[in-house]
N, C-alpha and C positions, 0 to 999 in steps of 0.2 A: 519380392519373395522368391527364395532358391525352388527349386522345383523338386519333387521327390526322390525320395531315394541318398542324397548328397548330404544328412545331418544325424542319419543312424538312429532315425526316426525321432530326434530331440525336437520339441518349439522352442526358438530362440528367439527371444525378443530384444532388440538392439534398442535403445532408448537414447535419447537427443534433447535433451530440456535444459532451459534458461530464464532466469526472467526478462520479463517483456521490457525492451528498451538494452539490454547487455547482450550483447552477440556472442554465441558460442565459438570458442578455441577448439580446430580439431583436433588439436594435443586432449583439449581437457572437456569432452562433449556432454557432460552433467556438469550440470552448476554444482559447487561445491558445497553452497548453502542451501542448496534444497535436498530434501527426504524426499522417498517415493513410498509411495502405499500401493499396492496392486491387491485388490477388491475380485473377490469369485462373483459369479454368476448370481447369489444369490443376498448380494450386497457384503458380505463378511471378510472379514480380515485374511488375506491368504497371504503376503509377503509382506515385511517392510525393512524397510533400508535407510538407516537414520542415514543423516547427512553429511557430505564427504566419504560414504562406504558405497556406492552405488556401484554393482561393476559394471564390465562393460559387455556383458551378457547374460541373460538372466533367463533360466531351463526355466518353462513350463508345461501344463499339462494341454490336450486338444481342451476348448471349449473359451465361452466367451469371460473376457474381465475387463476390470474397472482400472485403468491407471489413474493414480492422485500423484499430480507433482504440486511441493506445499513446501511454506517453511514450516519450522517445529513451534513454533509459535503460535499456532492455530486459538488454541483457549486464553493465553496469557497477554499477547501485542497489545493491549488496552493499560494493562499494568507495568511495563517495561519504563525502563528509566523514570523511575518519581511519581507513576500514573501519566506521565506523557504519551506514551503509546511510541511503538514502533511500525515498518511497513511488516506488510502479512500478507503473503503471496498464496496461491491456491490455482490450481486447472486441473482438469479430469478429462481423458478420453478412452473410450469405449475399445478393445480391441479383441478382435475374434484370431486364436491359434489354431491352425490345422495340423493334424500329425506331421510331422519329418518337414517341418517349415521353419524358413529364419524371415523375422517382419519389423521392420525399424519404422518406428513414429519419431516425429520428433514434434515439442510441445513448447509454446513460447506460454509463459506463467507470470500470470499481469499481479499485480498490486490489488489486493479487494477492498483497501481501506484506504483513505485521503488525507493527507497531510494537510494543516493550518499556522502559517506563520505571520508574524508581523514585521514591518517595515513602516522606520519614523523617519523625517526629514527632519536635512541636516540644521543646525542650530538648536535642534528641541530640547538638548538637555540643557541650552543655554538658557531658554526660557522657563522650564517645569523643573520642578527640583525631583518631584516622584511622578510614577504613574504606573495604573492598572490595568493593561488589556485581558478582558476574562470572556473564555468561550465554554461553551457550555452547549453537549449533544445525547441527546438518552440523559441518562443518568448521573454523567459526567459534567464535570466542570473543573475547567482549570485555566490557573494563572500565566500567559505565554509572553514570554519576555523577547525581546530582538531579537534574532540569531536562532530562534530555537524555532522547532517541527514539533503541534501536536496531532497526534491521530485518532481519528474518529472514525468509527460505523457507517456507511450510506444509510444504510438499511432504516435507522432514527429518524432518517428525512429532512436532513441537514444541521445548520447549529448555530446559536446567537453568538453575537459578539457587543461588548461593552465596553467603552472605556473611561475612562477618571482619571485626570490629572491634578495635578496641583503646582500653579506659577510661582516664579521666585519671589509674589509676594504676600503668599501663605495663601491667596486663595481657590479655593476646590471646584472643578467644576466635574459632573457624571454625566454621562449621554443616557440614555436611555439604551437598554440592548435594539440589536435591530437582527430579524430572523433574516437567512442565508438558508433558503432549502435546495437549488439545485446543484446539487453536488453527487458527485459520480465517483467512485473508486477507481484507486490509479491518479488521480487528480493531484496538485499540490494549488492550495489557493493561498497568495502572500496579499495578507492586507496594510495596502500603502494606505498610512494617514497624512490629512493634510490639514490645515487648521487657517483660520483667517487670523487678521492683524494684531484683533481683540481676545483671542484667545477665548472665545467663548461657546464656539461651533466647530463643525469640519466638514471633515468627509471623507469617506473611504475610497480606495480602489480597489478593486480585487483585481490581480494579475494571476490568469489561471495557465497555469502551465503543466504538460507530460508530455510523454516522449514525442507526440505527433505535432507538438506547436504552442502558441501563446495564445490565450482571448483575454481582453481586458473589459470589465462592469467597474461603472462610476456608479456607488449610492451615497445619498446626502445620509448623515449619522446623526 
């Protein structure tokens, strides 16, 4: 913080945010995808700066506030892409301006919802002609095919997973869902399937993986 006198009594608040796991460019020190909200004293709306406008110095008044670094997506990441859901960033910190001061925070902005994907070994489609992996968390339930990222709430208290196939010789077999509650935001969980000889059982793995590493859970499905 400059000391008095050197800002012609302006507060300056120099701001530094990114989401968590993307490292800020000193060319480019806001993420281009995140909006900022800065919150008065008495929770209300006092500035906002959709996303890619944020400058690189922002006049305020003495007194305390709220910075929100967020994507714009806050209400809607549950309905994005088909009902798949997208990621949905969100941090808030606290900042007190004093007359004729310049004060830079800088905010790493995690992920608050968790991605679910699936992973089949290889030959399966040589054996199954269809199949149905269905997750299902709150309210939500949907159909997640290879390749694809759905997202869900922590806050639900995690979310079943089911799956149904059917062999190249028409016949069907269902698992039973099986519940998945520890799950944490910022998370991505890939669930690998494995299946025996007979094709009438399996088992799952969950590969959890974000920015700080991998943990693997084996459950029987």
């Amino acid at each position: 913080m400059e000391g008095p006198g050197t800002l012609g009594g302006e507060c300056i608040l120099e701001l530094e945010v990114a989401r968590a796991g993307k490292p800020s460019v000193a060319s480019r020190a806001v993420d281009a995808d995140l909006a900022v909200t800065i919150l008065d004293a008495k929770g209300e709306e006092y500035l906002y700066y959709p996303a890619g406008a944020i400058p690189k110095k922002i006049v305020l008044e003495p007194g305390l506030f709220t910075v929100c670094a967020h994507t714009e997506n806050q209400t809607t990441w549950h309905t994005a892409n088909g009902g798949k859901g997208e990621p949905c960033y969100f941090a808030s910190q606290q900042v007190e301006m004093e007359h004729d001061s310049r004060t830079r925070i800088s905010m790493s902005v995690p992920m608050t919802n968790y991605a679910v994907g699936v992973a089949l070994p290889e030959l399966f489609n040589n054996l199954f002609v269809k199949y149905q992996f269905t997750l299902k968390s709150g309210s939500r339930e949907v159909v997640v095919r290879e390749g694809e990222k759905i997202y869900f709430d922590p806050s639900n208290g995690g979310f079943f997973y089911a799956l149904g196939v059917t062999n190249t010789d028409g016949v069907s077999h269902a698992h039973s869902p099986i519940w998945f509650f520890d799950v944490q935001g910022g998370k991505h969980y890939l669930l690998r399937y494995h299946y025996d000889s007979e094709a009438t059982s399996g088992s799952v793995d969950i590969e959890i993986t974000d920015d700080m590493g991998t943990d693997d859970t084996y459950i029987d499905l």
